[in-house]
MARRO-447771 format. One line per 8 residues: number of its first residue (from 1); their letters; for each residue x, y, z of C-alpha. Coordinates in steps of 0.2 Angstrom, whole numbers. Example, Ala and Ser with C-alpha at 12.3 -4.5 7.8 and 13.67 -1.06 7.14 Angstrom:
MARRO-447771
1 = AS = 62,-22,39  68,-5,36
END
This chain:
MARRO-447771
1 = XXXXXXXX = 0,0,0  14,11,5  23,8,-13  5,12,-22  3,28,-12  21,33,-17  19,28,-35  4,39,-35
9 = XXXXXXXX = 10,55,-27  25,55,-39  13,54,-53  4,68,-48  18,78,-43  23,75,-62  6,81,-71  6,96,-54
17 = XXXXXXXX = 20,101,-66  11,108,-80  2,121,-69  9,137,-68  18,143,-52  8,155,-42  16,169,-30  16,161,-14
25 = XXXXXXXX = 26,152,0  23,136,7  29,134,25  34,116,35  37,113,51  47,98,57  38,86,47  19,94,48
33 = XXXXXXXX = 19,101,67  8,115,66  16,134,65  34,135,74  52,137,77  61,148,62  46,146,49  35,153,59
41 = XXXXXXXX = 41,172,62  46,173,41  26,168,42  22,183,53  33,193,41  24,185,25  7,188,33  9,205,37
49 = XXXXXXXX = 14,211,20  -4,199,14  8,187,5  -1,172,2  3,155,11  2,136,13  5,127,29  8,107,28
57 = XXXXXXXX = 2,102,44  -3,84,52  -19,92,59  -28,103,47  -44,105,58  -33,109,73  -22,123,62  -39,131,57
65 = XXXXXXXX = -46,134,77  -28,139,80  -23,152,67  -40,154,60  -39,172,58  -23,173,46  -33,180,32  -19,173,18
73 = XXXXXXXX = -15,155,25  -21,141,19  -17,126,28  -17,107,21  -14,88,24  6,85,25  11,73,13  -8,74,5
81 = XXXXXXXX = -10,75,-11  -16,95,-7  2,95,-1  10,89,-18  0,103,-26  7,117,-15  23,112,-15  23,109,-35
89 = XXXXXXXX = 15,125,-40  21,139,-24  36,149,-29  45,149,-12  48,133,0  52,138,20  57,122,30  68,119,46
97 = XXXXXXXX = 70,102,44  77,88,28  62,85,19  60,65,18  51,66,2  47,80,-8  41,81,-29  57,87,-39
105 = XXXXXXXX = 60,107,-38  55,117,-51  70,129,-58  62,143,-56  56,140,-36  65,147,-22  69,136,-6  75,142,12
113 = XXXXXXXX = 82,131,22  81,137,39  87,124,50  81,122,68  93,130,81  112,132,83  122,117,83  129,113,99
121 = XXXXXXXX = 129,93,95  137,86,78  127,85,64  123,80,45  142,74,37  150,76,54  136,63,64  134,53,46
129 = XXXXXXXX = 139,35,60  124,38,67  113,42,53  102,31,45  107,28,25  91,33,20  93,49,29  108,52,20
137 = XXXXXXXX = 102,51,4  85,64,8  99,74,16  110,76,0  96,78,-11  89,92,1  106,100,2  104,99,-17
145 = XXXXXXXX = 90,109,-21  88,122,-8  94,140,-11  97,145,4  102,140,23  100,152,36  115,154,49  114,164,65
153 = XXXXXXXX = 131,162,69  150,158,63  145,143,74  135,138,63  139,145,48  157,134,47  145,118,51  136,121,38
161 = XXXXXXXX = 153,126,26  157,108,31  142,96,35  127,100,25  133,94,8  132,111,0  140,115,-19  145,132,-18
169 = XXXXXXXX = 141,134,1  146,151,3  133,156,-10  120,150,0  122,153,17  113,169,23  120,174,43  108,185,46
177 = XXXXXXXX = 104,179,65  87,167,67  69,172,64  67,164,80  75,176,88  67,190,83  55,190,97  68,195,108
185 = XXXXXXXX = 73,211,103  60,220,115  57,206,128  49,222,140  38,227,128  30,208,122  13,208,129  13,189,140
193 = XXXXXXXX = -6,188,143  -10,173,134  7,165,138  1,169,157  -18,163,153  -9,147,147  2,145,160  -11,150,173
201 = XXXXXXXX = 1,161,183  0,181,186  12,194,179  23,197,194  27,179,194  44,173,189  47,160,177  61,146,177
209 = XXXXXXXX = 61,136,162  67,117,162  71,112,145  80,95,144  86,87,130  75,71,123  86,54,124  88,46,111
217 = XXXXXXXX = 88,28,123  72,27,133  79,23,149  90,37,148  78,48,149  77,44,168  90,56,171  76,72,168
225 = XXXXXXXX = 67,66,183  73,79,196  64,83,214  55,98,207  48,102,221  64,106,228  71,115,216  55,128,212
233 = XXXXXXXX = 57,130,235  77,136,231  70,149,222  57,156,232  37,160,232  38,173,219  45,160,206  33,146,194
241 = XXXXXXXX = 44,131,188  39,129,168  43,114,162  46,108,142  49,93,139  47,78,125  26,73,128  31,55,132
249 = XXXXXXXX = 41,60,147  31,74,155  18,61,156  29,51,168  35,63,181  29,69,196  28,84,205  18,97,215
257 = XXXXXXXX = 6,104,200  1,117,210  18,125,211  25,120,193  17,120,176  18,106,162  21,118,146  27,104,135
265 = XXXXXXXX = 12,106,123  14,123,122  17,132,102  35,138,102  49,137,116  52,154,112  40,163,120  44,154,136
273 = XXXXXXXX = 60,157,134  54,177,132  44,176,149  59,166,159  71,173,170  80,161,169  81,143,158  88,126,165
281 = XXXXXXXX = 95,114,151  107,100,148  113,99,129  99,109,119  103,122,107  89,131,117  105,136,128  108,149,114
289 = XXXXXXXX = 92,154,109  90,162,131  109,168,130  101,178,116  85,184,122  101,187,139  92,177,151  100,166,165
297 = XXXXXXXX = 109,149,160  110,137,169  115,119,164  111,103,173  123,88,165  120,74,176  123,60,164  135,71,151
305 = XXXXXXXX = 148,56,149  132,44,146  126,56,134  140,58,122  142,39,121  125,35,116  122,53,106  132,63,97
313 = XXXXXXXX = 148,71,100  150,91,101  157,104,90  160,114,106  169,107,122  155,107,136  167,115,149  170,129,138
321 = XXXXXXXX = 150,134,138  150,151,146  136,145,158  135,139,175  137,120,174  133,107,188  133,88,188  122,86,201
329 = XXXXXXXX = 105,90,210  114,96,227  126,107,217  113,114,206  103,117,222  119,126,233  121,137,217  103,143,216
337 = XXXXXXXX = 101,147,237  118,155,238  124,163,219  109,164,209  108,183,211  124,187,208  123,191,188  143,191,186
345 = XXXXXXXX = 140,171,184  128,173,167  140,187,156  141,178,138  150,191,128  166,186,127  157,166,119  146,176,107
353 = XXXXXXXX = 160,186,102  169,172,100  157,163,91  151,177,79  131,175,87  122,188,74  110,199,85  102,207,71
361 = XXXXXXXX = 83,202,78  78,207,60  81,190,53  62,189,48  63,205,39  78,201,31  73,186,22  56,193,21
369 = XXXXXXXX = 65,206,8  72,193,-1  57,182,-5  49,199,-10  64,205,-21  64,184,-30  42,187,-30  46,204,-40
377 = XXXXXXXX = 60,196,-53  49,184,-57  35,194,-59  41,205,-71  47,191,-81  30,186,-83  34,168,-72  17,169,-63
385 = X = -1,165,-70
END
């Protein structure tokens, strides 16, 4: 049945070809998720300026109630049929993540590749041991095709140069800082109410964030158990523990729910992030995305020798972070009560120096600009219908 549906789509997706391209841009977000991560704020860009768009989501009916008032979105079945029809005739394909199949890009179409977060962990060419070979070959053709591949960072800009199996790499990486990131250019001014209503706390209540890593073992995923209930008392009465974490764990754990909140089906990390004080991780690129938006970091590693046998290895030496690291609960617990205050423990200028971190916060704008200038071209040599 699979081999029928697969014959058929790519049948389609061949006739879809004699249809003329029409001025618009079709978005995906990790394989159908509804609106998020990087795609998302070049939507909010897109939509403002009425530039008309398709998102490929798993839940269609769940998109509408969500996002129902976006006056030029359309949204349609992921790897449908409806989908093979967007992706065929849009002009401009937005994507953070490899696309596992896709119909064969027209010449004259335009596709961003925005990736999904700085790379602290190896990936692409330099993880290929751990990559499945089909994965591989989805990857190369990806790498292929797309235009452009966004970089908010020398970081990641030179893991791209080398991992993403790019010809002419330097023409197509654009290091113009994340969309993602844009939200954190006025963190004050961001109005939280409906994070607040979501979260059920009031505005003078401050956030911590716990954000761990997903294991890629099951029973390492034991390790994100911690006694929450003492960590949110460290901090004091004025403070809500947030946690984000993969569905299947939060599910598991215990603690207190009157003093700390499940967040882990919440739209994008982002906005927690923008509403945090402070965010508590372990190996997630959502370490940079706080040092950005200049909250406190503060990482929790209690199985980091575990983790890089079992995952990946790094591009950068976890000691040489520029956040407070401990590899236990009692030590994270004696930093909180005694030095948590003291901000000389969270400066991360000299790393994003280091680094090259682009804080633009106009990264939406920027490639907004561009798919408008590629929209234009086109237009005026009579591309559209």
């Amino acid at each position: 049945m699979i081999a029928i549906n697969f014959v058929i789509k790519t049948l389609a997706s061949e006739i879809f070809r004699i249809l003329p391209l029409k001025k618009r841009i079709v978005f995906s977000n990790f394989h159908g998720k509804l609106p998020g991560d990087n795609p998302y704020y070049i939507w909010q860009w897109a939509e403002k300026r009425k530039i008309k768009s398709i998102w490929l989501v798993n839940n269609v009916k769940e998109a509408k109630q969500k996002y129902g008032a976006y006056h030029f979105t359309k949204f349609v079945k992921f790897r449908g049929i409806s989908c093979i029809l967007a992706l065929v005739t849009s002009s401009i394909w937005v994507d953070n993540v490899r696309k596992p199949w896709a119909p064969r890009k027209r010449n004259r179409q335009i596709y961003f590749q925005t990736w999904h977060g700085e790379p602290l962990k190896k990936i692409e060419h330099d993880a290929v041991k751990g990559l499945d070979k089909q994965y591989i070959k989805w990857a190369k053709e990806d790498s292929r095709v797309l235009d452009y591949v966004i970089s908010g960072s020398d970081l990641s800009e030179n893991v791209f140069l080398m991992s993403f199996w790019l010809d002419n790499p330097r023409q197509k990486i654009l290091k113009i800082g994340e969309p993602r990131w844009d939200i954190f250019k006025n963190v004050d001014s961001v109005n939280f109410d409906s994070i607040n209503q979501f979260l059920d706390i009031k505005d003078y209540h401050k956030v911590i964030l716990y954000m761990p890593t997903f294991r890629d073992l099951e029973n390492d995923n034991n390790v994100i158990q911690l006694d929450f209930n003492k960590l949110i008392a460290a901090f004091g009465s004025d403070y809500k523990l947030v946690l984000r974490l993969h569905p299947n764990i939060s599910n598991n754990l215990i603690y207190d729910k009157n003093k700390i909140v499940d967040a882990s089906h919440y739209g994008n990390p982002q906005d927690l992030i923008a509403r945090s004080e402070a965010v508590i991780t372990d190996y997630s690129s959502s370490m940079f995305d706080a040092m950005i938006a200049n909250k406190k970091v503060i990482l929790l590693a209690k199985d980091l020798n575990q983790y890089l046998s079992h995952n990946r290895e790094m591009y950068i030496n976890y000691s040489e972070l520029p956040f407070p690291k401990f590899y236990s609960e009692s030590g994270l617990l004696e930093f909180i009560m005694n030095h948590y205050q003291d901000n000389s423990y969270f400066n991360y200028q000299l790393f994003k120096k280091k680094y090259g971190f682009v804080e633009s916060f106009q990264a939406g704008e920027i490639l907004t600009k561009v798919i408008l200038a590629n929209v234009k071209k086109k237009e005026n040599r009579n591309e559209f219908n």
